[in-house]
PDB file of N, CA, C and O in Angstrom:
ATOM      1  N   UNK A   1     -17.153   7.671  -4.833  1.00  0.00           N
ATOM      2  CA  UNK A   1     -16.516   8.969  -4.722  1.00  0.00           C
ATOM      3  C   UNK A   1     -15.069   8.848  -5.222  1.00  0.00           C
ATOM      4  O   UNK A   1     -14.342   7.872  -5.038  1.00  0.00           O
ATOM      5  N   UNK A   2     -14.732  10.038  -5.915  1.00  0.00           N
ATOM      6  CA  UNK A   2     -13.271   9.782  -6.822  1.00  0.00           C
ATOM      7  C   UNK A   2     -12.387  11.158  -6.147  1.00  0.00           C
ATOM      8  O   UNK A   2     -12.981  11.947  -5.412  1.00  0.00           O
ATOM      9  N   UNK A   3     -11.046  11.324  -6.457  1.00  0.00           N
ATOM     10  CA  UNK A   3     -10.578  12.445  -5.787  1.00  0.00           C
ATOM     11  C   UNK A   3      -9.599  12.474  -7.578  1.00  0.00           C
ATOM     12  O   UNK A   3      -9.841  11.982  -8.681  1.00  0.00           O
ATOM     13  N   UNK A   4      -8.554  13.269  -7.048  1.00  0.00           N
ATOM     14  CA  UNK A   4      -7.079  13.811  -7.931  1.00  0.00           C
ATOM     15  C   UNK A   4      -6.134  13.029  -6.998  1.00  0.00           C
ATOM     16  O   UNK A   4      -6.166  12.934  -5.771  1.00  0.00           O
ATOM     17  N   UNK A   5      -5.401  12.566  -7.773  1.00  0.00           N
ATOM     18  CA  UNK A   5      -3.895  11.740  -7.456  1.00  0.00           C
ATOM     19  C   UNK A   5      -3.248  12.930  -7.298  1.00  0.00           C
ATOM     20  O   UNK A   5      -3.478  13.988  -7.883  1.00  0.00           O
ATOM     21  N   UNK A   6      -2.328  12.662  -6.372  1.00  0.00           N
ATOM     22  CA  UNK A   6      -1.463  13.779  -6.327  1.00  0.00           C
ATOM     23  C   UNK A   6      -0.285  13.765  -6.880  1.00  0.00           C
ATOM     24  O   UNK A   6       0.402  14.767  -7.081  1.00  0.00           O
ATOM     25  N   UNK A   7       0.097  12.277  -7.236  1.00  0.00           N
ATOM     26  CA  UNK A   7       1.024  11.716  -7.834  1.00  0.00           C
ATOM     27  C   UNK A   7       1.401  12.296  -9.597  1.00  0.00           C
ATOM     28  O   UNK A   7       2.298  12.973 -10.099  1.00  0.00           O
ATOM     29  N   UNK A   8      -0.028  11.485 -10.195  1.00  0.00           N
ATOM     30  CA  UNK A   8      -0.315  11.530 -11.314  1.00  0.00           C
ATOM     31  C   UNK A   8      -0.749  12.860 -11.595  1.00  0.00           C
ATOM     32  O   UNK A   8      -0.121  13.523 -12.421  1.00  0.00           O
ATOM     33  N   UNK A   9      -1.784  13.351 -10.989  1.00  0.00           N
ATOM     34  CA  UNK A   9      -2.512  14.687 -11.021  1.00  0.00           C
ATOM     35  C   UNK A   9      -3.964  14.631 -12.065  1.00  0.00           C
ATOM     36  O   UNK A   9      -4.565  15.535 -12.645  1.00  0.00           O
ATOM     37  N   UNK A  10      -4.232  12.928 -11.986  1.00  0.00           N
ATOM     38  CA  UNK A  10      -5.457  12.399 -12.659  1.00  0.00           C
ATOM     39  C   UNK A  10      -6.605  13.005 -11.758  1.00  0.00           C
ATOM     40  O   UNK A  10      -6.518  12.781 -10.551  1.00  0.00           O
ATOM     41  N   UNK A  11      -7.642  13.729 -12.209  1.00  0.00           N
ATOM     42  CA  UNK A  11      -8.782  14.382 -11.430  1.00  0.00           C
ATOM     43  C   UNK A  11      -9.761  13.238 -10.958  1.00  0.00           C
ATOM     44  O   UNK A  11     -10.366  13.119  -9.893  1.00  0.00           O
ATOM     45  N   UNK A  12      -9.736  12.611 -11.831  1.00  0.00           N
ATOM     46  CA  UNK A  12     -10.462  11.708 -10.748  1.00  0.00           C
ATOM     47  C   UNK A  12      -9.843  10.217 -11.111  1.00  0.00           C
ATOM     48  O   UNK A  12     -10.298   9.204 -11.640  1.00  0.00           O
ATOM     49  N   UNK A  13      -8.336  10.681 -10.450  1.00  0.00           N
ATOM     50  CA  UNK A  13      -8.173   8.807 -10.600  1.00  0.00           C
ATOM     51  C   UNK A  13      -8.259   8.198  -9.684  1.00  0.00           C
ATOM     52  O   UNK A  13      -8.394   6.978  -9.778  1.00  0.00           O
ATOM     53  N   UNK A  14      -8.196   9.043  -8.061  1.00  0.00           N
ATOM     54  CA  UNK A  14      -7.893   8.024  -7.130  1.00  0.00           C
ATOM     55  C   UNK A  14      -9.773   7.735  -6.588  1.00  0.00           C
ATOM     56  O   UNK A  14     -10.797   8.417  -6.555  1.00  0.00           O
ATOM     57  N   UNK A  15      -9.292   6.027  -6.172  1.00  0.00           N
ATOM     58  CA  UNK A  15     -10.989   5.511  -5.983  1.00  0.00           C
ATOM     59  C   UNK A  15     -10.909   4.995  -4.107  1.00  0.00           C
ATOM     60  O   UNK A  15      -9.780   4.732  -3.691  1.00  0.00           O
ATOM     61  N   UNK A  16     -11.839   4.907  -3.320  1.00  0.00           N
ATOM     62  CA  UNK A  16     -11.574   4.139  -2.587  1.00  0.00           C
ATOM     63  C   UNK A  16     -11.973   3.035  -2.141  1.00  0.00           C
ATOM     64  O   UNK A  16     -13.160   2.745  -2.292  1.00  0.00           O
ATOM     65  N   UNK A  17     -10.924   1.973  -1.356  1.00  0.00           N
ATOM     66  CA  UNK A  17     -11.199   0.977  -1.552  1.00  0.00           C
ATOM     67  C   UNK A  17     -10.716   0.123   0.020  1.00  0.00           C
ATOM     68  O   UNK A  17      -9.850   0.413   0.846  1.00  0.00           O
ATOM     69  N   UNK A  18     -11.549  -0.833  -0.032  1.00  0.00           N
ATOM     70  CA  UNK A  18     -11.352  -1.684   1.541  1.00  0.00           C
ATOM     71  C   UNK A  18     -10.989  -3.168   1.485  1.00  0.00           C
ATOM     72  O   UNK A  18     -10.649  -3.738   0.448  1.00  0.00           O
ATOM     73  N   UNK A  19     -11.080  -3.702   2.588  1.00  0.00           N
ATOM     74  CA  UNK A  19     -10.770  -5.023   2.636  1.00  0.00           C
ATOM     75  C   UNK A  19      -9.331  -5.523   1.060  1.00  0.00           C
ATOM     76  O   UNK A  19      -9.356  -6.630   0.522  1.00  0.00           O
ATOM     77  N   UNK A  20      -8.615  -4.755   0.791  1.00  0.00           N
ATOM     78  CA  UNK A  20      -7.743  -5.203  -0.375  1.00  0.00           C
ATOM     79  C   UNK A  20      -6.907  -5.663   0.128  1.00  0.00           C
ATOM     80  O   UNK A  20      -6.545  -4.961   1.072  1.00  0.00           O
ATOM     81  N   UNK A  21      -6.190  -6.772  -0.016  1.00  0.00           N
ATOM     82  CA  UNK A  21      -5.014  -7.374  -0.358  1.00  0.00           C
ATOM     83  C   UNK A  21      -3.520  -6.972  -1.120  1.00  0.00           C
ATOM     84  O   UNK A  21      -3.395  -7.337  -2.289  1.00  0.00           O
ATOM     85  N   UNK A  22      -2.332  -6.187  -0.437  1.00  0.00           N
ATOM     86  CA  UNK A  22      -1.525  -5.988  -1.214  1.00  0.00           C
ATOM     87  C   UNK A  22       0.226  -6.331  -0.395  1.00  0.00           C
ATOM     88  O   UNK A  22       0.667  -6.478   0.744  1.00  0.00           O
ATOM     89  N   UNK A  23       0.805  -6.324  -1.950  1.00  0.00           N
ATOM     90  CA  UNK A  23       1.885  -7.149  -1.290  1.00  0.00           C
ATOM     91  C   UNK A  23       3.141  -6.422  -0.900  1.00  0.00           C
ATOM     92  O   UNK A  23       3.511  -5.895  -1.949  1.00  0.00           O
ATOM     93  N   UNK A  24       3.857  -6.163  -0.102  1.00  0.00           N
ATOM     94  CA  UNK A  24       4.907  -5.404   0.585  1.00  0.00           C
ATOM     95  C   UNK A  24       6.235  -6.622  -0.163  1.00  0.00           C
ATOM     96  O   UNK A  24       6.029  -7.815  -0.387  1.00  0.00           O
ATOM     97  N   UNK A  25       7.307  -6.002  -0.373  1.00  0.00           N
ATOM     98  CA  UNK A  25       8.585  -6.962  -0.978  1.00  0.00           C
ATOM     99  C   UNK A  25       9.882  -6.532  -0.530  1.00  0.00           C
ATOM    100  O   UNK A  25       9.774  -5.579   0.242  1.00  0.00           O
ATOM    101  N   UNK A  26      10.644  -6.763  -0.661  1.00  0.00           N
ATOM    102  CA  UNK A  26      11.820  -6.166  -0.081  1.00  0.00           C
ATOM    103  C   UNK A  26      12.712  -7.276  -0.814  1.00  0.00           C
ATOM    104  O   UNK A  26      12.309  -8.428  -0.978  1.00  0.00           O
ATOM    105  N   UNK A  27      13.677  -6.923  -1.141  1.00  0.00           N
ATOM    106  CA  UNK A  27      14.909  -7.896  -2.224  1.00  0.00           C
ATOM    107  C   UNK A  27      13.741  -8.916  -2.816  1.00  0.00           C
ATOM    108  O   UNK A  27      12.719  -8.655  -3.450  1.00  0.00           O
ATOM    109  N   UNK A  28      14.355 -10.327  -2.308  1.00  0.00           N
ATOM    110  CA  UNK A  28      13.487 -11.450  -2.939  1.00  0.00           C
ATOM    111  C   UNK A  28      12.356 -11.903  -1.879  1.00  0.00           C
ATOM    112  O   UNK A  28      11.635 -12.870  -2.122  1.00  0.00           O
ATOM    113  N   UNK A  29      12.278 -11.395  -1.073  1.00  0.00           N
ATOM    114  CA  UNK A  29      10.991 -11.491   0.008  1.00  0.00           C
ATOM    115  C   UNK A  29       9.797 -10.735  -0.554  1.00  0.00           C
ATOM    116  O   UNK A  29       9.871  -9.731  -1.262  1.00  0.00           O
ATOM    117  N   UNK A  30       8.604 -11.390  -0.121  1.00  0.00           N
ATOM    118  CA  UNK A  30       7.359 -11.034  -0.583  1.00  0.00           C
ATOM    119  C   UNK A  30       6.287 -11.195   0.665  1.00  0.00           C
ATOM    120  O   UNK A  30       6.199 -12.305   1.190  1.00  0.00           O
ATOM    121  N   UNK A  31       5.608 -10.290   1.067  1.00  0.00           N
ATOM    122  CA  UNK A  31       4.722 -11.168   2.044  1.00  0.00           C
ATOM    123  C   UNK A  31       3.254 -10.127   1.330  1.00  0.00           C
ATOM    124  O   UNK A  31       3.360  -8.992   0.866  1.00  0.00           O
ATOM    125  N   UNK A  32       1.989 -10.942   1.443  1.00  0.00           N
ATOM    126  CA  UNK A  32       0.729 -10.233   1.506  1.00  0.00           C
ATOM    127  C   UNK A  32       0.002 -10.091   2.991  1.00  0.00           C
ATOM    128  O   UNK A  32      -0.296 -10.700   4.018  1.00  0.00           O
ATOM    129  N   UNK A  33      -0.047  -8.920   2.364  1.00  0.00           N
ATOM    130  CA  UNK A  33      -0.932  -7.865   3.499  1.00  0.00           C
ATOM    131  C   UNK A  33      -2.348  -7.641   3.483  1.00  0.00           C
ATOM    132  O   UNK A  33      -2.844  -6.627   2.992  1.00  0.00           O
ATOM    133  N   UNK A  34      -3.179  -8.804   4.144  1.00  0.00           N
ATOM    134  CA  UNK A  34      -4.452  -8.680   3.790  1.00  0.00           C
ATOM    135  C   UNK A  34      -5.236  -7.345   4.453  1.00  0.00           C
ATOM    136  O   UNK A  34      -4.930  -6.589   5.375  1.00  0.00           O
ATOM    137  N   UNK A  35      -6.230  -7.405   3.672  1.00  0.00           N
ATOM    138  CA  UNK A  35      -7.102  -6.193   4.440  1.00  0.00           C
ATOM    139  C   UNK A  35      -7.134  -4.954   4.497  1.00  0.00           C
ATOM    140  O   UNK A  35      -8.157  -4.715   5.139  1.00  0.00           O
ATOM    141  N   UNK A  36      -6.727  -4.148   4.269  1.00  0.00           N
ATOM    142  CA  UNK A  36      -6.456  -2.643   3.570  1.00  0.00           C
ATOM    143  C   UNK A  36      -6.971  -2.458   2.826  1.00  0.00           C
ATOM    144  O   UNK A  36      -7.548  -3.008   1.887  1.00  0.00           O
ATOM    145  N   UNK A  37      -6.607  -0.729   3.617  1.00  0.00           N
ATOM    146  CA  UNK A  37      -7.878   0.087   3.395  1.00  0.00           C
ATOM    147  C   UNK A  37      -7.361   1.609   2.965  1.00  0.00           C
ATOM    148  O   UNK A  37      -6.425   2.033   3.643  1.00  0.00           O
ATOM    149  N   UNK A  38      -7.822   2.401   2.006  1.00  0.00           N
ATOM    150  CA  UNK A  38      -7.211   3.794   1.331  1.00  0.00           C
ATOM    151  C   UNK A  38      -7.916   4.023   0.081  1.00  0.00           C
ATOM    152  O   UNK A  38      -9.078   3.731  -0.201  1.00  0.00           O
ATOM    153  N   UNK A  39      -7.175   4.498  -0.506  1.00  0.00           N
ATOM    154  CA  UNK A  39      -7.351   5.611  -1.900  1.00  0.00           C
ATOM    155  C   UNK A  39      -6.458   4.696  -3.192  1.00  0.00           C
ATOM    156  O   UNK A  39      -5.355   4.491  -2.686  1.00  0.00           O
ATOM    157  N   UNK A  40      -6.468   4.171  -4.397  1.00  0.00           N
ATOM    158  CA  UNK A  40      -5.626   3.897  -5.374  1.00  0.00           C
ATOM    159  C   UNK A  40      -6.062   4.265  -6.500  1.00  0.00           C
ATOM    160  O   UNK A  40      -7.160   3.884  -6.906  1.00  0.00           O
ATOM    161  N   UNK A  41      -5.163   5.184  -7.294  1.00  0.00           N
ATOM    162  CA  UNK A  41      -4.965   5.950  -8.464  1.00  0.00           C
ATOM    163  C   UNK A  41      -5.389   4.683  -9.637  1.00  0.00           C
ATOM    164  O   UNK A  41      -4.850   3.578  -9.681  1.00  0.00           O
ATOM    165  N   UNK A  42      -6.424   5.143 -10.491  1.00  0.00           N
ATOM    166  CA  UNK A  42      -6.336   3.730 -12.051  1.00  0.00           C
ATOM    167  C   UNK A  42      -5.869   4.183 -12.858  1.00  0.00           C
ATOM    168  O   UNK A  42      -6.060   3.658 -13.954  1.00  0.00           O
ATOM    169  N   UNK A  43      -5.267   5.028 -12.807  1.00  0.00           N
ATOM    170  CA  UNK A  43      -4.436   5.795 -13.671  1.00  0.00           C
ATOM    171  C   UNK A  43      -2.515   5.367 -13.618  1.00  0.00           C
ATOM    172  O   UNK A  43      -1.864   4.926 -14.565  1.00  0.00           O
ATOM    173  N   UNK A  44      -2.022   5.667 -12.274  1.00  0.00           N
ATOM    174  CA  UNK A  44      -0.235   5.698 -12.337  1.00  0.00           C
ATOM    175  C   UNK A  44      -0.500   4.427 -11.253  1.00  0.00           C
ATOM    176  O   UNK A  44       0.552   3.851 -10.975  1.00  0.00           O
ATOM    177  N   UNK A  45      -1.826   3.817 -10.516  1.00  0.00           N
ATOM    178  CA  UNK A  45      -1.272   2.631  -9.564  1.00  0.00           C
ATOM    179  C   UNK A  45      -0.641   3.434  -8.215  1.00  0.00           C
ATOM    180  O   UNK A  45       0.297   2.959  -7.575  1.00  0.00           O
ATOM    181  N   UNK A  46      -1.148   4.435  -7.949  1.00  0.00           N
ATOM    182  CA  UNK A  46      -0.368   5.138  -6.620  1.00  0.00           C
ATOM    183  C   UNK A  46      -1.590   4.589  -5.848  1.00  0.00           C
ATOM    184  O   UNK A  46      -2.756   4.555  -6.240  1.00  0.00           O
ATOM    185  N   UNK A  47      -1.000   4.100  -4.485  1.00  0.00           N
ATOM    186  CA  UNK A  47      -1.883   4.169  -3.562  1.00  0.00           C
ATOM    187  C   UNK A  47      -1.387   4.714  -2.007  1.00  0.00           C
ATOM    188  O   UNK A  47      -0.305   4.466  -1.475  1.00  0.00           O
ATOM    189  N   UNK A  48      -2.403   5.450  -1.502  1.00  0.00           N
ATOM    190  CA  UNK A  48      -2.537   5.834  -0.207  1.00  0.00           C
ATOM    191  C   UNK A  48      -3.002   5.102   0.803  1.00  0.00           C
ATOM    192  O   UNK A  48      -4.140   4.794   0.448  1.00  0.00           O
ATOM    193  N   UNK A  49      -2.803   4.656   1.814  1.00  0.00           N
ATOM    194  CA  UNK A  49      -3.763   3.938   2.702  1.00  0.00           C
ATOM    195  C   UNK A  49      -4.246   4.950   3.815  1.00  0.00           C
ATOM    196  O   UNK A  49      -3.856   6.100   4.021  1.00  0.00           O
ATOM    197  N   UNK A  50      -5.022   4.346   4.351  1.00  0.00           N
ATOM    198  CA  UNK A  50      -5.752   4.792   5.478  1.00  0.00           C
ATOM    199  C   UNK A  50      -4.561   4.871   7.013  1.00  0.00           C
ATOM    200  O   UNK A  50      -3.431   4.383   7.047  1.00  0.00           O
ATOM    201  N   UNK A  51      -5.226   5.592   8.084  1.00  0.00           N
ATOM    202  CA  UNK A  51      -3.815   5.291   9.622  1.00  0.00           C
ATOM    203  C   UNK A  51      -3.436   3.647   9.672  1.00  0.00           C
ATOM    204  O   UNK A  51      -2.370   3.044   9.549  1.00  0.00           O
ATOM    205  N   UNK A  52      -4.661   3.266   9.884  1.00  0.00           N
ATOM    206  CA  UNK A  52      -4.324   1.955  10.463  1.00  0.00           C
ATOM    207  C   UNK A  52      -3.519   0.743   9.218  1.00  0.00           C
ATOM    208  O   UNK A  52      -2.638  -0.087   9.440  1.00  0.00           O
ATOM    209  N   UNK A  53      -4.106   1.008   8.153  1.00  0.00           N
ATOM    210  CA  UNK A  53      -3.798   0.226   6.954  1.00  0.00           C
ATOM    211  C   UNK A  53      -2.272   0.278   6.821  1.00  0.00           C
ATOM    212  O   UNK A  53      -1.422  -0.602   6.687  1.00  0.00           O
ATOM    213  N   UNK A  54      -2.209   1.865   6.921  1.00  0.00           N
ATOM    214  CA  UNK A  54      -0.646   2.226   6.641  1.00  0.00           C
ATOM    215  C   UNK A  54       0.416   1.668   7.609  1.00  0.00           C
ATOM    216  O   UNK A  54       1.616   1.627   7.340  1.00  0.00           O
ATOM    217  N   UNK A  55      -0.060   1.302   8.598  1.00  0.00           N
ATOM    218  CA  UNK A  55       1.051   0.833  10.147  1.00  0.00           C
ATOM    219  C   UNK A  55       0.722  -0.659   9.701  1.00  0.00           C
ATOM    220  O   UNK A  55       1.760  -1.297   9.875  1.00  0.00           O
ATOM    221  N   UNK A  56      -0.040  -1.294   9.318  1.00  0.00           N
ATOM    222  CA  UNK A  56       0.449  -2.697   8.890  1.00  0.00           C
ATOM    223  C   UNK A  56       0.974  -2.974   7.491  1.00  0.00           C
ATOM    224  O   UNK A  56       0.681  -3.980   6.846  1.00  0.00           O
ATOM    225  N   UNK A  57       1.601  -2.207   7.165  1.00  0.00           N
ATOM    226  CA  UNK A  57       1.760  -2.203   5.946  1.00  0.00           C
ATOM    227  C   UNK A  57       3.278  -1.564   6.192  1.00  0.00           C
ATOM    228  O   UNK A  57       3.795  -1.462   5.080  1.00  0.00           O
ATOM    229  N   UNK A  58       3.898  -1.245   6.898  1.00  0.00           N
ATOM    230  CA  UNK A  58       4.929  -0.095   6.867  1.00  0.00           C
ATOM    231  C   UNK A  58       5.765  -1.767   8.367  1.00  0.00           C
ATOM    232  O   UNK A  58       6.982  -1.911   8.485  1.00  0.00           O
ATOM    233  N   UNK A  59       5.017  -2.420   8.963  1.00  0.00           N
ATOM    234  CA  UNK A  59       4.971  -3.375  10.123  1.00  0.00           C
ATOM    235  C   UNK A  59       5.627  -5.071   9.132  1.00  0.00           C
ATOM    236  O   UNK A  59       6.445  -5.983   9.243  1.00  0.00           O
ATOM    237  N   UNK A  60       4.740  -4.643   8.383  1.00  0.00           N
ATOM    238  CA  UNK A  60       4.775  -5.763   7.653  1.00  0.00           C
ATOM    239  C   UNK A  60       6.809  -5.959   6.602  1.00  0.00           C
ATOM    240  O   UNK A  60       7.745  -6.744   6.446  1.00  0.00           O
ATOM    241  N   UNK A  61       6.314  -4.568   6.225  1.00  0.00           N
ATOM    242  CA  UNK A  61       7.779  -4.396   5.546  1.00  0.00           C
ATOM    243  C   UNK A  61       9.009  -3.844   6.620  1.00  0.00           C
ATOM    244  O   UNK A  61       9.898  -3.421   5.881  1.00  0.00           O
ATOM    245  N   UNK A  62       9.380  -3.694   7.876  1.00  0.00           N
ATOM    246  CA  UNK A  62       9.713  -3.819   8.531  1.00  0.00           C
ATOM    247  C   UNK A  62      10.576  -5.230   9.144  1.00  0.00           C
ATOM    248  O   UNK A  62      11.743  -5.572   8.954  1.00  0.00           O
ATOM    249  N   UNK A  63       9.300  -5.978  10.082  1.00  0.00           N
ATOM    250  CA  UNK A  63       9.660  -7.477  10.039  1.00  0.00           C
ATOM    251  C   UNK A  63      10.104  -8.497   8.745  1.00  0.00           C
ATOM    252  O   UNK A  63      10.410  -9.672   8.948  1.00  0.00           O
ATOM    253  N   UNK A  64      10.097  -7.935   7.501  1.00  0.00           N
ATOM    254  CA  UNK A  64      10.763  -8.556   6.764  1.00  0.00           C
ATOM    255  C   UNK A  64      12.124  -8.308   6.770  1.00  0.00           C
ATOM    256  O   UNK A  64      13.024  -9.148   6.747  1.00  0.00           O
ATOM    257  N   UNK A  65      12.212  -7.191   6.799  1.00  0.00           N
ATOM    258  CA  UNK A  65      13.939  -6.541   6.904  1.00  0.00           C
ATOM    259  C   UNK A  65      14.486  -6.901   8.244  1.00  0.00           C
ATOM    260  O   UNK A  65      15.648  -7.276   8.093  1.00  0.00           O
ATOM    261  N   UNK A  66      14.176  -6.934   9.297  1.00  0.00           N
ATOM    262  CA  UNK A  66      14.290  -7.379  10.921  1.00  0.00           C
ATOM    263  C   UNK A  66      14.662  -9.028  10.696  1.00  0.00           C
ATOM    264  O   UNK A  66      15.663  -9.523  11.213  1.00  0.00           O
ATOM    265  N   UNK A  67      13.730  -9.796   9.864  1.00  0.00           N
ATOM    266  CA  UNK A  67      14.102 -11.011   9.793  1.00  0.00           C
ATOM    267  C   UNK A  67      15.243 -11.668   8.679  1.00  0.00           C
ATOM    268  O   UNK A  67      15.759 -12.786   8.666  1.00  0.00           O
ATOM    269  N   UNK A  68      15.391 -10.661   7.882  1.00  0.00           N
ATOM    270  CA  UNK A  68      15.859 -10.819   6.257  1.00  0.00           C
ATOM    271  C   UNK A  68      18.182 -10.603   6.850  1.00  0.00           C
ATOM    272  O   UNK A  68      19.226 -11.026   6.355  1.00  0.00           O
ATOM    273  N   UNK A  69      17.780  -9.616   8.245  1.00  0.00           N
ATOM    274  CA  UNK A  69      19.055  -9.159   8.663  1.00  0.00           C
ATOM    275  C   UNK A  69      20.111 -10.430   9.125  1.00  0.00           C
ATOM    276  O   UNK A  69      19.649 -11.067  10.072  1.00  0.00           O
ATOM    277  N   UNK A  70      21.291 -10.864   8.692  1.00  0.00           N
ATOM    278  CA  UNK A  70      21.823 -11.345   9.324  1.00  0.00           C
ATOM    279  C   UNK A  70      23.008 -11.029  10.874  1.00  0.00           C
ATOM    280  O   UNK A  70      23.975 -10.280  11.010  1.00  0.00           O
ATOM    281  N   UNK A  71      22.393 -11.914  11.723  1.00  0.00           N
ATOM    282  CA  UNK A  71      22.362 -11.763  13.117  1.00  0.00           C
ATOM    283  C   UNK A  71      22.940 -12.947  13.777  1.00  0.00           C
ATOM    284  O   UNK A  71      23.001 -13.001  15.005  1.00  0.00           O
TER     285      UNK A  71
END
């Protein structure tokens, strides 16, 4: 099943997809985020995640900045 990016406005670019692997960065920090789950455009590379996908993913880039802070 395909949808429209809302980004791009490709009709059927966005696909969905599970168990993916993607990487959150912040300056020169990098960490991967296994397991996620959403919608990604093959067209502009936009992706949406799912509730839960999105809170480890938003968690993930967070504790990098929390740890990245000097304290």
């Amino acid at each position: 099943m395909k949808r429209e990016c809302l980004c791009c406005g490709a009709p059927q670019g966005m696909e969905r997809f599970e168990g993916r692997p993607l990487e959150v960065s912040y300056q020169d920090l990098k960490r991967t985020v296994p397991g996620l789950a959403g919608w990604a455009c093959s067209e502009c590379g936009e992706v949406e995640f799912d509730g839960a996908s999105a809170l480890r993913y938003a968690k993930a880039g967070d504790e990098m900045i929390e740890g990245s802070s000097p304290g």
